[in-house]
N, C-alpha and C positions, 0 to 999 in steps of 0.2 A: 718098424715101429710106427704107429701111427701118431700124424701128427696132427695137431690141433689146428683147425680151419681146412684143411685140403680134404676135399670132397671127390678126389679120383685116387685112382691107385690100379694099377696094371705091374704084371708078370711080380707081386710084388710075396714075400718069402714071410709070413707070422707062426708060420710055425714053433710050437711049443711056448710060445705068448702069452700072457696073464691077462683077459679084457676083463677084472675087477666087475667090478660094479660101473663099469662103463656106460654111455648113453651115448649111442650110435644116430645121427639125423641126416637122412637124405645123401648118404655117401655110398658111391660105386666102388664094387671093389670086379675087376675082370681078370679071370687066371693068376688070383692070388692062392693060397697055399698055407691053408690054415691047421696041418696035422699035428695033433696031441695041441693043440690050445686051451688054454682055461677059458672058457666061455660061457658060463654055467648060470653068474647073476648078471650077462650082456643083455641090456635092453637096445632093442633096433627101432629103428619107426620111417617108413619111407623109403629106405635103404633098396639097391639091388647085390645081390651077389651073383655074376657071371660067368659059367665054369671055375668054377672054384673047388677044390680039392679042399676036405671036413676032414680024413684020416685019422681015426682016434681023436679027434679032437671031442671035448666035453661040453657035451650046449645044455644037458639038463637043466630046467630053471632058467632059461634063458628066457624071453620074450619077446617078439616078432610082430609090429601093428607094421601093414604096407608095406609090406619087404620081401623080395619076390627074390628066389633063389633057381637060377635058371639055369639047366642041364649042370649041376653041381654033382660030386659026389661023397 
């Protein structure tokens, strides 16, 4: 679960996760594990995602400014 204020997050498990209507700002995420996540109305901005596993997860409608998703899949 993410939590409010922490800007790291490693080996860490959201799968199947609801990120609402969430606003994502300047937060790493490295060899986290985002399969079948609701991710859909998730706005990011500045963000990295670091090998990070997307598996079924749902990003349609999602939105991306500065946010750089590296060797993911």
């Amino acid at each position: 679960m993410l939590e409010q204020d922490r800007l790291e997050y490693e080996n860490e498990d959201f799968s199947g996760e609801d990120f609402g209507e969430r606003e994502l700002r300047r937060v790493t995420f490295r060899k986290c594990r985002f399969g079948g996540a609701v991710m859909s109305d998730l706005v990011t901005s500045g963000c990295t995602f670091e090998r990070c596993s997307f598996t079924f997860a749902q990003m349609g409608g999602s939105t991306h400014s500065g946010t750089a998703f590296l060797n993911c899949n």
